[in-house]
N, CA, C and O atoms as a CHARMM CRD file, in Angstrom:
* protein
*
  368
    1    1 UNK  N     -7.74100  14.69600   2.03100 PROA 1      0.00000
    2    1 UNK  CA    -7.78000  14.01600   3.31400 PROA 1      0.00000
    3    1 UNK  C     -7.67400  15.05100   4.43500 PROA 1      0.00000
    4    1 UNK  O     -7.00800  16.07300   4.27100 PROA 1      0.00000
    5    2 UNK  N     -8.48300  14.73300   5.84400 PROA 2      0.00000
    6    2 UNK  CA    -8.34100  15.93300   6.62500 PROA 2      0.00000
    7    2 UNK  C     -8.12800  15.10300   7.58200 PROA 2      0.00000
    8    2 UNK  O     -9.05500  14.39000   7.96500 PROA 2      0.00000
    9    3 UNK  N     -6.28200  14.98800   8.43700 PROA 3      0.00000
   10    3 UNK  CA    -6.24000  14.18100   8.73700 PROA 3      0.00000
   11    3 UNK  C     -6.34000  14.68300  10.68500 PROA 3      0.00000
   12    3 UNK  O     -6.84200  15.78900  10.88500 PROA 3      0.00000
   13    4 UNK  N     -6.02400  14.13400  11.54900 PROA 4      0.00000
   14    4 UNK  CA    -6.00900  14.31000  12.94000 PROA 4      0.00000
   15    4 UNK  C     -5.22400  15.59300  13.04900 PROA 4      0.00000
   16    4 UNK  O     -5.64400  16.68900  13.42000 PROA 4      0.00000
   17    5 UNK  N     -3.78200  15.19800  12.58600 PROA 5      0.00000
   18    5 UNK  CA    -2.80500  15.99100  12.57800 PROA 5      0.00000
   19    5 UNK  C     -2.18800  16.02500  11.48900 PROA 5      0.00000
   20    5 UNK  O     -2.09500  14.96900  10.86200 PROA 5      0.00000
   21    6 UNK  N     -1.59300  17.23800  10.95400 PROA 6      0.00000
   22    6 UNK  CA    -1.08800  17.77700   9.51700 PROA 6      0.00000
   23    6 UNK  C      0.53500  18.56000  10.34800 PROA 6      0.00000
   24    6 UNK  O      0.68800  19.22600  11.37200 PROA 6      0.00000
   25    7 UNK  N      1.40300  18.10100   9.38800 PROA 7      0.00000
   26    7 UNK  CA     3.01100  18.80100   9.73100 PROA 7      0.00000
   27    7 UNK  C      2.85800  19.43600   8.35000 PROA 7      0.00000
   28    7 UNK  O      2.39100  18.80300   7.40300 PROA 7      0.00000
   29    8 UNK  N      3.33800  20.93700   8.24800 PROA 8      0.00000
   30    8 UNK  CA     3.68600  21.40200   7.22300 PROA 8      0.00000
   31    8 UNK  C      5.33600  21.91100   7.20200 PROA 8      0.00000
   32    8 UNK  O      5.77900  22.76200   7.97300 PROA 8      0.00000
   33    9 UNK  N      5.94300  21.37800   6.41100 PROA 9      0.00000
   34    9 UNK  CA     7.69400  21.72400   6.53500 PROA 9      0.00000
   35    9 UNK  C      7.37500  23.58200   6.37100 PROA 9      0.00000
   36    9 UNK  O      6.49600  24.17500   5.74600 PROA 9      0.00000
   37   10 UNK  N      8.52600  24.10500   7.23900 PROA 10     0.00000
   38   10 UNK  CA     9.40500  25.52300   7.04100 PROA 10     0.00000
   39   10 UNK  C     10.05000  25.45500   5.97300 PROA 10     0.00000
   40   10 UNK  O     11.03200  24.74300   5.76500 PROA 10     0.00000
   41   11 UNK  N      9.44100  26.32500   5.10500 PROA 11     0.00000
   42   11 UNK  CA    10.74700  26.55200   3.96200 PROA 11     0.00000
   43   11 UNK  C     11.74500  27.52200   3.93300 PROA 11     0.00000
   44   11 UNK  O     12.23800  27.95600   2.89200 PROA 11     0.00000
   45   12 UNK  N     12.05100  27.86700   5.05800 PROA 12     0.00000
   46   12 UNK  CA    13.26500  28.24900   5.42200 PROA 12     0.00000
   47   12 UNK  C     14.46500  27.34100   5.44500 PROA 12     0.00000
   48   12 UNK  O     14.50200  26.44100   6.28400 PROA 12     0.00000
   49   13 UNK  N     15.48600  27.51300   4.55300 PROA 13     0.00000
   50   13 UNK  CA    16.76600  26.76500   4.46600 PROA 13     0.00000
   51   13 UNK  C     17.47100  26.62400   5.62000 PROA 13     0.00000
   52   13 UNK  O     18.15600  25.61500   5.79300 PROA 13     0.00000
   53   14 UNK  N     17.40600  27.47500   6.42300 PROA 14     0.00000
   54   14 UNK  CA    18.37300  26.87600   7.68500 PROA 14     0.00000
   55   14 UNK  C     17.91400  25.76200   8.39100 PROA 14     0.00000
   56   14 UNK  O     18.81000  25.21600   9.03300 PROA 14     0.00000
   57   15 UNK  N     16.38100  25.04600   8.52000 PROA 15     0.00000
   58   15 UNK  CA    15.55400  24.45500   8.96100 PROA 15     0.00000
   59   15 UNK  C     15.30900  23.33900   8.62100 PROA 15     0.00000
   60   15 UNK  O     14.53800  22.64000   9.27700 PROA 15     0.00000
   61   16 UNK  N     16.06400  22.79800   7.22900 PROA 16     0.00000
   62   16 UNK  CA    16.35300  21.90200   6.39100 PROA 16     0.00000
   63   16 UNK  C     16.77900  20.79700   6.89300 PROA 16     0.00000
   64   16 UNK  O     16.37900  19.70100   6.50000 PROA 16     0.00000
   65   17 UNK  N     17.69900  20.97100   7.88100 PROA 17     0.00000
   66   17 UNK  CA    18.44900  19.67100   8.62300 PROA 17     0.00000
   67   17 UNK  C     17.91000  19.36500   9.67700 PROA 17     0.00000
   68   17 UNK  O     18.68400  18.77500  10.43200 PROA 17     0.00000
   69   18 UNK  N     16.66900  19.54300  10.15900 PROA 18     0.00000
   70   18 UNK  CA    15.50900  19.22100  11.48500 PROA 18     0.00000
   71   18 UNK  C     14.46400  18.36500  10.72600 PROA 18     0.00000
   72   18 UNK  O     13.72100  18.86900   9.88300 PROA 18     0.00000
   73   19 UNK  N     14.43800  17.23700  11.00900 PROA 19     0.00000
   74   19 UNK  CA    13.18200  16.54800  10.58000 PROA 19     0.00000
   75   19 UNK  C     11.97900  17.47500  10.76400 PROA 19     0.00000
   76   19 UNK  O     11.90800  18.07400  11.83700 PROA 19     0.00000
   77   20 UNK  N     10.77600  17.71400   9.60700 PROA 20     0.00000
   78   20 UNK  CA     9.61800  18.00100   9.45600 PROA 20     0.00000
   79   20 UNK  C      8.61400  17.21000  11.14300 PROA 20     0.00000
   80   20 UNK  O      8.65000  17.94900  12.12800 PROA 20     0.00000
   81   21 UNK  N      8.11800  16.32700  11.25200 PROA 21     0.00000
   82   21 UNK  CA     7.74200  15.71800  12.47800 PROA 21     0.00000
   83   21 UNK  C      8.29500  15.74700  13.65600 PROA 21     0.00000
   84   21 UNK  O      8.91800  14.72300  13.93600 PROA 21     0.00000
   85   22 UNK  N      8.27600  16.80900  14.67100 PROA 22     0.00000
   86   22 UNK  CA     9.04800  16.46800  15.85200 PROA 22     0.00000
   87   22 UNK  C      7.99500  16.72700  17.16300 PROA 22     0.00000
   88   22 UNK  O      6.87500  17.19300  16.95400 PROA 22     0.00000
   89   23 UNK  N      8.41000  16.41800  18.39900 PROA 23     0.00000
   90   23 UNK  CA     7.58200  16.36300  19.75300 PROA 23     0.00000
   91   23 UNK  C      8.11300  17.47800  20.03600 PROA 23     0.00000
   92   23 UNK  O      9.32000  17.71400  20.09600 PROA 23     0.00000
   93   24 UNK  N      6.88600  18.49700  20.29200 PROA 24     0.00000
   94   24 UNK  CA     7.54700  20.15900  20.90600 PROA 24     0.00000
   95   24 UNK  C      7.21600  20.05200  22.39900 PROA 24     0.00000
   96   24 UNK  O      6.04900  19.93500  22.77500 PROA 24     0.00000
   97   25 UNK  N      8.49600  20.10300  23.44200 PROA 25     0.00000
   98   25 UNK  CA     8.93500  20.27100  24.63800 PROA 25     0.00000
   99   25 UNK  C      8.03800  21.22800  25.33300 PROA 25     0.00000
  100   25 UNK  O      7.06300  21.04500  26.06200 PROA 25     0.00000
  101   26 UNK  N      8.61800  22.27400  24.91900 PROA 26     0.00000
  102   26 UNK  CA     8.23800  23.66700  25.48200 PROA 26     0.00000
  103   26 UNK  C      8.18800  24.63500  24.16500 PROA 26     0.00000
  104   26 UNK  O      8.12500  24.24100  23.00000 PROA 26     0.00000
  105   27 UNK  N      8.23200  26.04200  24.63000 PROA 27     0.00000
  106   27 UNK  CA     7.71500  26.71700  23.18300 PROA 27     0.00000
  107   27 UNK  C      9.77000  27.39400  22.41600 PROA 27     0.00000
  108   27 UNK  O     10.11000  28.21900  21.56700 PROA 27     0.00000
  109   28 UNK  N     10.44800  26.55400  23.24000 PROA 28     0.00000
  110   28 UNK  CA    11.51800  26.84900  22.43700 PROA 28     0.00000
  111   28 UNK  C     12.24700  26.02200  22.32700 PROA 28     0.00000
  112   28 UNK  O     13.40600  26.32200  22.04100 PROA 28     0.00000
  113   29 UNK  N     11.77300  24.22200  22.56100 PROA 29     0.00000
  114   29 UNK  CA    12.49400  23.18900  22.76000 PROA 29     0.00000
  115   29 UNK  C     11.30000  21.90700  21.76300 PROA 29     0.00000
  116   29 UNK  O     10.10500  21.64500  21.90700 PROA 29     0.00000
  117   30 UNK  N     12.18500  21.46900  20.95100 PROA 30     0.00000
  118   30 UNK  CA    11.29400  20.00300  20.41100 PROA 30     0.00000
  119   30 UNK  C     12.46100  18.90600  20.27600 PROA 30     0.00000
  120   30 UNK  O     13.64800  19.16700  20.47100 PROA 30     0.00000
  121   31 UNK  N     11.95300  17.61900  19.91000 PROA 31     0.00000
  122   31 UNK  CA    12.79700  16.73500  19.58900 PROA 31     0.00000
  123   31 UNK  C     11.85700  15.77100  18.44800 PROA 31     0.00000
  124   31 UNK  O     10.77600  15.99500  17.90400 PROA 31     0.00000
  125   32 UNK  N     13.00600  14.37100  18.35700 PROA 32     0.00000
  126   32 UNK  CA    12.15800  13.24400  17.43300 PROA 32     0.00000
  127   32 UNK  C     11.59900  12.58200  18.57600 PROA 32     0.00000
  128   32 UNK  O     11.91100  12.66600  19.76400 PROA 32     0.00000
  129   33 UNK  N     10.65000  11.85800  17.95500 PROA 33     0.00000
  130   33 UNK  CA     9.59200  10.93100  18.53500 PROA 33     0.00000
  131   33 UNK  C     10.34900   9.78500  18.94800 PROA 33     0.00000
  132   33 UNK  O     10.91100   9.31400  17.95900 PROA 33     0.00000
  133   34 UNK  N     10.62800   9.07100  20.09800 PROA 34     0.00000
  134   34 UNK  CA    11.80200   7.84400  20.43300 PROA 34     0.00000
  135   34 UNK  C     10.83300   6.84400  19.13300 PROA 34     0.00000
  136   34 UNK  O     11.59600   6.50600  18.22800 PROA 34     0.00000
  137   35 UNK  N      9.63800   6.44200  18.95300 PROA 35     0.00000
  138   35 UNK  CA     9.93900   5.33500  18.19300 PROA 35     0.00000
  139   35 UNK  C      8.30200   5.50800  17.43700 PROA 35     0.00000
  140   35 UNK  O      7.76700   6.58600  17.69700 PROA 35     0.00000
  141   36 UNK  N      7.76200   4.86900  16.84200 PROA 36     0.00000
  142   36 UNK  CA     6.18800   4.69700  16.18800 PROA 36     0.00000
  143   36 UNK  C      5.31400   4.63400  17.44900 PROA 36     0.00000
  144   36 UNK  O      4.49000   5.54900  17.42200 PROA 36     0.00000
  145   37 UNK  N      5.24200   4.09100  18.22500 PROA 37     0.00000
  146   37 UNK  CA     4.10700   4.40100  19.58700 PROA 37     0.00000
  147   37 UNK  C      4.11800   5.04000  20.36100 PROA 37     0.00000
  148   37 UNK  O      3.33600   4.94800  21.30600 PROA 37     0.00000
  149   38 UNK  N      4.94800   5.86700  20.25800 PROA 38     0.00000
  150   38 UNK  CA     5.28800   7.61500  20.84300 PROA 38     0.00000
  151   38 UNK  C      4.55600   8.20400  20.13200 PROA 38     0.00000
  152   38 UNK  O      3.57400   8.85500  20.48900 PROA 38     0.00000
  153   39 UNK  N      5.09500   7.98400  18.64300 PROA 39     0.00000
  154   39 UNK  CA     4.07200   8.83300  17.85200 PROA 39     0.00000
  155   39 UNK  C      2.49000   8.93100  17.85700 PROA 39     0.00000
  156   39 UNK  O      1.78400   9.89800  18.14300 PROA 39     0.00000
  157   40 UNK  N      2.13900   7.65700  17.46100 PROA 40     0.00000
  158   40 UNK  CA     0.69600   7.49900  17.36400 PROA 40     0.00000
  159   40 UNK  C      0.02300   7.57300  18.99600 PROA 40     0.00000
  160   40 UNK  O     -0.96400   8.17400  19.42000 PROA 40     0.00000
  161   41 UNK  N      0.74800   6.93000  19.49100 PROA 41     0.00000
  162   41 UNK  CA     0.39000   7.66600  21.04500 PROA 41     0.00000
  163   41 UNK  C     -0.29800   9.11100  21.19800 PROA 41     0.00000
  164   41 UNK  O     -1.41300   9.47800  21.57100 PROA 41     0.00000
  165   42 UNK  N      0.65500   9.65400  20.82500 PROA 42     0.00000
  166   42 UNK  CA     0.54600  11.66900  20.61200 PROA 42     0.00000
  167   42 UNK  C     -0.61100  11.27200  19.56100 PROA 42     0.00000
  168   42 UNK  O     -1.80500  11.50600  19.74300 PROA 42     0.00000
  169   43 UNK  N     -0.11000  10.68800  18.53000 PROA 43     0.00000
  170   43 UNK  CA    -1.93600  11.24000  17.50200 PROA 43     0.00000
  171   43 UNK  C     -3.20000  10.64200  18.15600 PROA 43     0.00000
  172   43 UNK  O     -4.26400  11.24600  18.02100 PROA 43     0.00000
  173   44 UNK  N     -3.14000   9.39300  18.91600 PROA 44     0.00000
  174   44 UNK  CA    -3.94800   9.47600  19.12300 PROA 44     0.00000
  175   44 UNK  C     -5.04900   9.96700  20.47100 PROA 44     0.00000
  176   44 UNK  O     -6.20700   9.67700  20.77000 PROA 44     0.00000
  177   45 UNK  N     -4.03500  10.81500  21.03200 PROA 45     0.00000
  178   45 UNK  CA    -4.52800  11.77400  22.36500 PROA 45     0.00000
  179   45 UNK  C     -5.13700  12.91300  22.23500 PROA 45     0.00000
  180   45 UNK  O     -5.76900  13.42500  23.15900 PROA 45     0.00000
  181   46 UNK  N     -4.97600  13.57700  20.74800 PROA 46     0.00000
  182   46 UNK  CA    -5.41300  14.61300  20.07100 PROA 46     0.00000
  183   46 UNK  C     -6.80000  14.02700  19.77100 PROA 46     0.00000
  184   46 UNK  O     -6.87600  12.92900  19.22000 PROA 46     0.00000
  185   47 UNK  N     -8.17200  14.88800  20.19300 PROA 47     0.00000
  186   47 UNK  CA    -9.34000  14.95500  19.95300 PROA 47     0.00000
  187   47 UNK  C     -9.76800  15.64200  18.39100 PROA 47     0.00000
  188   47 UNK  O     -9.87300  16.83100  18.08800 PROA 47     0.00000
  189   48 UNK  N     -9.93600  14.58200  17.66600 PROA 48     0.00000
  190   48 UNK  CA   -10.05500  14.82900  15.97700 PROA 48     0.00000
  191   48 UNK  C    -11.92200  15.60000  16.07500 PROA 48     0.00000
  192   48 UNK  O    -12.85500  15.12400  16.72200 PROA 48     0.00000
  193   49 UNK  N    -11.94600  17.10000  15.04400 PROA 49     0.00000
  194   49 UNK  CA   -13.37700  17.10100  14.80000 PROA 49     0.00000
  195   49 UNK  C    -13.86000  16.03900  14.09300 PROA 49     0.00000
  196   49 UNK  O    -13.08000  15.15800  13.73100 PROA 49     0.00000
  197   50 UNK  N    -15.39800  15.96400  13.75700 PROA 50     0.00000
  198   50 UNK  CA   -16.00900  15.25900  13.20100 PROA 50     0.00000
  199   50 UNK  C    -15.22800  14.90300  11.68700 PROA 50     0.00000
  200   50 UNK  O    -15.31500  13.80700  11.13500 PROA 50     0.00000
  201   51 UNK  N    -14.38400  16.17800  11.10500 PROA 51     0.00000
  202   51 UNK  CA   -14.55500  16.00200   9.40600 PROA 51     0.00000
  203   51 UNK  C    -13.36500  15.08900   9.22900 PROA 51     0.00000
  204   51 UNK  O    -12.87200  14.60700   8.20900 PROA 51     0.00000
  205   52 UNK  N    -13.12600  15.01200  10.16800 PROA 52     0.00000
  206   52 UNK  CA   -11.29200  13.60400  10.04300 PROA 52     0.00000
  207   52 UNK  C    -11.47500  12.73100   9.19400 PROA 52     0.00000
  208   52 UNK  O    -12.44400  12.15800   9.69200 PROA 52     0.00000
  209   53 UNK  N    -11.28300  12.27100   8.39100 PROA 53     0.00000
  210   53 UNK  CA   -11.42400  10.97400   7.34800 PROA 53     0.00000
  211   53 UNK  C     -9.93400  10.78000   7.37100 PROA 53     0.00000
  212   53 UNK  O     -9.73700  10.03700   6.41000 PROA 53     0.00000
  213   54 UNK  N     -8.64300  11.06400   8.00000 PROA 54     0.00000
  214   54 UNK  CA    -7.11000  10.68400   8.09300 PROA 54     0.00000
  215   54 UNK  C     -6.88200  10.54200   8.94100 PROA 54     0.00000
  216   54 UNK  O     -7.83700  10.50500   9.71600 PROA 54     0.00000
  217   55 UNK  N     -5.57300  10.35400   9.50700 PROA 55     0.00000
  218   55 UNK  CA    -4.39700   9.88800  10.52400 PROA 55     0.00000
  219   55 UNK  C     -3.51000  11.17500  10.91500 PROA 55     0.00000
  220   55 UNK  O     -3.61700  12.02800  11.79600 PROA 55     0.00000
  221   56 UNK  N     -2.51300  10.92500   9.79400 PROA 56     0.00000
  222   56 UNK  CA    -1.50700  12.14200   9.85200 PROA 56     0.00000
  223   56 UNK  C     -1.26200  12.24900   8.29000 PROA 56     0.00000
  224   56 UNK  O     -1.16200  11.47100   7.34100 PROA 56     0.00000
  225   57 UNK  N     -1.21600  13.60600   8.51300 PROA 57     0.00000
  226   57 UNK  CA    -0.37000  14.38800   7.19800 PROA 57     0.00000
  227   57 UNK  C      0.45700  15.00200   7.33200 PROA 57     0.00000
  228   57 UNK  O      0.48500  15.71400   8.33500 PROA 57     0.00000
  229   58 UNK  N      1.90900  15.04300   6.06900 PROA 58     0.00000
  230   58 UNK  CA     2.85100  15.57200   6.20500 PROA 58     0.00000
  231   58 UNK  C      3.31700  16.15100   4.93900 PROA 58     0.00000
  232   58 UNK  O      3.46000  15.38900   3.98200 PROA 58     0.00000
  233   59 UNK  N      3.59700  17.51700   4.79900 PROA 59     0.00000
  234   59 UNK  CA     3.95300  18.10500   3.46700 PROA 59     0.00000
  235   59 UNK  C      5.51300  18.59700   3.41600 PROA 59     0.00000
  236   59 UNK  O      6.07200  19.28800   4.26700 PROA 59     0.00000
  237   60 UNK  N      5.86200  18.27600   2.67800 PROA 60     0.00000
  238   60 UNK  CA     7.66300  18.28500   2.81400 PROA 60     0.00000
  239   60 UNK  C      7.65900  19.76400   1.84000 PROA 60     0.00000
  240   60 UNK  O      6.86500  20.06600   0.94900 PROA 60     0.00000
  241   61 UNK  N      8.81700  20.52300   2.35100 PROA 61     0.00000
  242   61 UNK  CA     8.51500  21.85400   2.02600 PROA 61     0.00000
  243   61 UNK  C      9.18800  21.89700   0.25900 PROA 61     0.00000
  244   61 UNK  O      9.28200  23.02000  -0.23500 PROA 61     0.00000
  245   62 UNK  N      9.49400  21.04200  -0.35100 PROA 62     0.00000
  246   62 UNK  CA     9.07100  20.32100  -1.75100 PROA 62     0.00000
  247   62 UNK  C      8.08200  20.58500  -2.61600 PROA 62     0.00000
  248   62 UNK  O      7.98000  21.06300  -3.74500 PROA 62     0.00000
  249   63 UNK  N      7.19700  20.03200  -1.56700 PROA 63     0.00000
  250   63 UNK  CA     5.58600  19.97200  -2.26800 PROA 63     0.00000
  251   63 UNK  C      4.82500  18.73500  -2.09800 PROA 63     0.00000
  252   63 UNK  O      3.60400  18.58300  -2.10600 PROA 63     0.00000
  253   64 UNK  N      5.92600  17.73000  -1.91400 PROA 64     0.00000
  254   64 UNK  CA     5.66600  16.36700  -1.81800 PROA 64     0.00000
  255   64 UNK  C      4.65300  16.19200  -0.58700 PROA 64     0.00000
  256   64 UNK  O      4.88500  16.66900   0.52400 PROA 64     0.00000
  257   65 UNK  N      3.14700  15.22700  -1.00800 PROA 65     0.00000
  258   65 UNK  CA     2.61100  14.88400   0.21800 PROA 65     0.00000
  259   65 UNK  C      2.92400  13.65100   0.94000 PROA 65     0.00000
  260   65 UNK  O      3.19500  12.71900   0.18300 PROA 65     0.00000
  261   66 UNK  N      2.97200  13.32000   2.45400 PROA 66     0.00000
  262   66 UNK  CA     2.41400  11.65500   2.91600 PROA 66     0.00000
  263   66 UNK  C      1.51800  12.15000   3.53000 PROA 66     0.00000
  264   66 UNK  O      1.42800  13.12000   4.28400 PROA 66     0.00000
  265   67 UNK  N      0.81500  11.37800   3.13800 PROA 67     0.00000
  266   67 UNK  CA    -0.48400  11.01700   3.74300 PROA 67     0.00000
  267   67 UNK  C     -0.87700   9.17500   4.33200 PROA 67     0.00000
  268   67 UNK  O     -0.87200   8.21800   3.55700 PROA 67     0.00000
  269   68 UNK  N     -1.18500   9.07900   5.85200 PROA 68     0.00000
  270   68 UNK  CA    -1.33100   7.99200   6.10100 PROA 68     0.00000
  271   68 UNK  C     -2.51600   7.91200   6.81500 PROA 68     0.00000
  272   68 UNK  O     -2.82600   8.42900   7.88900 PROA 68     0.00000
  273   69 UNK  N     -3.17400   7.14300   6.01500 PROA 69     0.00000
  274   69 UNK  CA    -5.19700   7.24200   6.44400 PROA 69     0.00000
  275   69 UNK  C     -5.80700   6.25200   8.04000 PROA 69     0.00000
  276   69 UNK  O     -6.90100   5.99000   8.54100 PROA 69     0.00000
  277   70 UNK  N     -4.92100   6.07800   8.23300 PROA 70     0.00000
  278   70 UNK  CA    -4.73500   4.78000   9.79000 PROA 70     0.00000
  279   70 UNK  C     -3.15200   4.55400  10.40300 PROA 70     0.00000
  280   70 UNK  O     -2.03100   4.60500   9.89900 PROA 70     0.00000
  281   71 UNK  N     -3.56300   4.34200  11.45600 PROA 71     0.00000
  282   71 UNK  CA    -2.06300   4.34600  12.66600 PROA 71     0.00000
  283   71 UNK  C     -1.70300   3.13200  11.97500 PROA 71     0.00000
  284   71 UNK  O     -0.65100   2.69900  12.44400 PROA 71     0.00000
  285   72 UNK  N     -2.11700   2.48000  11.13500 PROA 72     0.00000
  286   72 UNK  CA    -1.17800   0.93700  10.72700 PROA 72     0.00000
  287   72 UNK  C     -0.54000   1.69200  10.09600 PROA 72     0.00000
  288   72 UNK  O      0.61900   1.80600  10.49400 PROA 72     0.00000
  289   73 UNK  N     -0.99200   2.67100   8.68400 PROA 73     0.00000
  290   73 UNK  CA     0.03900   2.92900   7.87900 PROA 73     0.00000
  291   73 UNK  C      0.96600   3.95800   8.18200 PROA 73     0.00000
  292   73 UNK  O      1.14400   4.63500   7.16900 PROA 73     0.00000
  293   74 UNK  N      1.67300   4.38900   9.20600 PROA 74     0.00000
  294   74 UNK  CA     2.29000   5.09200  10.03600 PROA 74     0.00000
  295   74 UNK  C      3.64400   4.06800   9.64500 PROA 74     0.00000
  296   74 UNK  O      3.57400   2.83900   9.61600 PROA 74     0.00000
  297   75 UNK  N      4.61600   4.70300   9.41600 PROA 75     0.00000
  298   75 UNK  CA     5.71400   3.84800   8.79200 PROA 75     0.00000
  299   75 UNK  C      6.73900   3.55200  10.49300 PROA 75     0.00000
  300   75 UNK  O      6.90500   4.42700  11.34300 PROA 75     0.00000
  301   76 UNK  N      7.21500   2.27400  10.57000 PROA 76     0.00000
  302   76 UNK  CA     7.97900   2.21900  11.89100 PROA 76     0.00000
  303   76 UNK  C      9.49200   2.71900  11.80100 PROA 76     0.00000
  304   76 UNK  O     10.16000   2.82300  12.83000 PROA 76     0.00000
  305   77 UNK  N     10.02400   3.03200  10.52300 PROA 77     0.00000
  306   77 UNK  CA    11.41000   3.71300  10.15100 PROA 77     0.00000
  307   77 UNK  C     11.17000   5.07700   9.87100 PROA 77     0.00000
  308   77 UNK  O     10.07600   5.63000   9.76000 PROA 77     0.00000
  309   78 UNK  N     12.36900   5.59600   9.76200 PROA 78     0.00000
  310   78 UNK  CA    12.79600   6.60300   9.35200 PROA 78     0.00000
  311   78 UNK  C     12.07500   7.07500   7.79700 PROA 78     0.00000
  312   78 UNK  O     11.94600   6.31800   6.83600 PROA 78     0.00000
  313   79 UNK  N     11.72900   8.27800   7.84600 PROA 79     0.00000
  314   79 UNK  CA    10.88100   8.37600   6.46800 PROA 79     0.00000
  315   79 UNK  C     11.64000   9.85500   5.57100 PROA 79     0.00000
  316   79 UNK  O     11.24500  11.00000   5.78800 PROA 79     0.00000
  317   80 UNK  N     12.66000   9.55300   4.66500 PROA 80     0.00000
  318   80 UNK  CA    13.36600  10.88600   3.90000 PROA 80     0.00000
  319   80 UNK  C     12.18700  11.04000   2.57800 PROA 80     0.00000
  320   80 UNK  O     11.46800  10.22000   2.00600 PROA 80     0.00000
  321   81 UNK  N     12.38300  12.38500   2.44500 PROA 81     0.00000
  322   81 UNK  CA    11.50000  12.87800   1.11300 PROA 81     0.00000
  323   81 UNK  C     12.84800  12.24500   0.05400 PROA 81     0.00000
  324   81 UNK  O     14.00500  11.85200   0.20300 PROA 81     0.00000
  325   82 UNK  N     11.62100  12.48600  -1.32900 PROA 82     0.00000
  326   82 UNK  CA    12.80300  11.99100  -2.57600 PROA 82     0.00000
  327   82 UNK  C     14.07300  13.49900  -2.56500 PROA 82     0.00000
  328   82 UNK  O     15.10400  13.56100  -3.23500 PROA 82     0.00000
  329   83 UNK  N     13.69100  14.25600  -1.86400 PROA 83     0.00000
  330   83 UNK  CA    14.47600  16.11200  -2.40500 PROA 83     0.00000
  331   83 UNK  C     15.68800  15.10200  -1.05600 PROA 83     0.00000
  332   83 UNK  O     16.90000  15.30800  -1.11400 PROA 83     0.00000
  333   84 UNK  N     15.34500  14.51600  -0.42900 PROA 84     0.00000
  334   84 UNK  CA    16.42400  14.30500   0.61400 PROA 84     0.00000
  335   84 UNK  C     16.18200  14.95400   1.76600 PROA 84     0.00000
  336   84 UNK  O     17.21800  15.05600   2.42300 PROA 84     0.00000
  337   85 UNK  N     15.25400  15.43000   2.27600 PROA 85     0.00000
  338   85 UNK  CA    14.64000  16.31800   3.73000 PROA 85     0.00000
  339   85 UNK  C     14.07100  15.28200   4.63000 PROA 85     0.00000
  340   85 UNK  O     13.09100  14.63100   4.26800 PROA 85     0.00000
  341   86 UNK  N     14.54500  15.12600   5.59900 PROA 86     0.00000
  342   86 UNK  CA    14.26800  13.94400   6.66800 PROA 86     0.00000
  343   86 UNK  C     12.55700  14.36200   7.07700 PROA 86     0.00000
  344   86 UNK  O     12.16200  15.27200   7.80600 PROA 86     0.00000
  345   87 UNK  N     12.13600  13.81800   6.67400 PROA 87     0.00000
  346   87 UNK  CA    10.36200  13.89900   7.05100 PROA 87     0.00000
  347   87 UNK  C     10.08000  13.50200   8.28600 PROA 87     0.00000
  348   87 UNK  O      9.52000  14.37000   8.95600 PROA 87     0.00000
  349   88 UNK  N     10.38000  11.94000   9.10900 PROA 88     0.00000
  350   88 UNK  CA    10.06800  11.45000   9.90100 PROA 88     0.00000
  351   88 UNK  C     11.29100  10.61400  10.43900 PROA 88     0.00000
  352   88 UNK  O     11.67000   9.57000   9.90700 PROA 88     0.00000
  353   89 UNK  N     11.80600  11.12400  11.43500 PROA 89     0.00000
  354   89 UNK  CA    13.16300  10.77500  12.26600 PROA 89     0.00000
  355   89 UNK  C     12.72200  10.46900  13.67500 PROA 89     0.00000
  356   89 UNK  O     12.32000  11.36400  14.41800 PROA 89     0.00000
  357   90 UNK  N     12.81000   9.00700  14.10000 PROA 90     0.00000
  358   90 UNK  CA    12.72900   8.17300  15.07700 PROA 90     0.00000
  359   90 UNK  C     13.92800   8.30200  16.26100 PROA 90     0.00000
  360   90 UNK  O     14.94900   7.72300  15.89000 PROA 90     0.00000
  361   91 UNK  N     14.02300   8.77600  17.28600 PROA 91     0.00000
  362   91 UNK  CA    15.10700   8.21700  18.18000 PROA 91     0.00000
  363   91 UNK  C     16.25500   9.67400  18.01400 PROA 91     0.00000
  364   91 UNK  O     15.67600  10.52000  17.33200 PROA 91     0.00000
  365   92 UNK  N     17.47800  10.09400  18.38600 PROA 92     0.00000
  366   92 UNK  CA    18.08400  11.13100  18.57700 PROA 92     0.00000
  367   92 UNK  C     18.67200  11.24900  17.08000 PROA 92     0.00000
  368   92 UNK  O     19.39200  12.19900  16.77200 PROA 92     0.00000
């Protein structure tokens, strides 16, 4: 899948306790997304090339993929990998 936007986790251990998905501020400031239409908001302001056949992708520094092929399947909660690494964290 080649999606709009792709998060790839840091596998750096100190980095572990920052959700994978966050809104970058400035180039030394990010946060979480307040809620699901923040998010897809942001994905969908991003100008996709032609080869897009996805939404968003997210690789948990695991190995584990999500992949969600449309803004429906964009989950409205909180999304933890099975390793326990917060993937997708809504709100502070």
């Amino acid at each position: 899948m080649k999606p709009i936007v792709e998060y790839q986790a840091n596998k750096l251990p100190f980095v572990l306790e920052m959700p994978i998905v966050r809104k970058r501020l400035t180039n030394s400031s990010d946060r979480n997304f307040n809620d699901k239409a923040e998010f897809t908001a942001f994905v969908d302001s991003i100008r996709p090339s032609l080869r897009v056949d996805g939404y968003v992708g997210v690789t948990c520094s695991c190995g584990k993929k999500y992949e969600y092929a449309a803004k429906n399947d964009v989950p409205s909660s909180n999304v933890v990998c099975t390793c326990g690494r917060d993937v997708l964290i809504y709100g502070s």
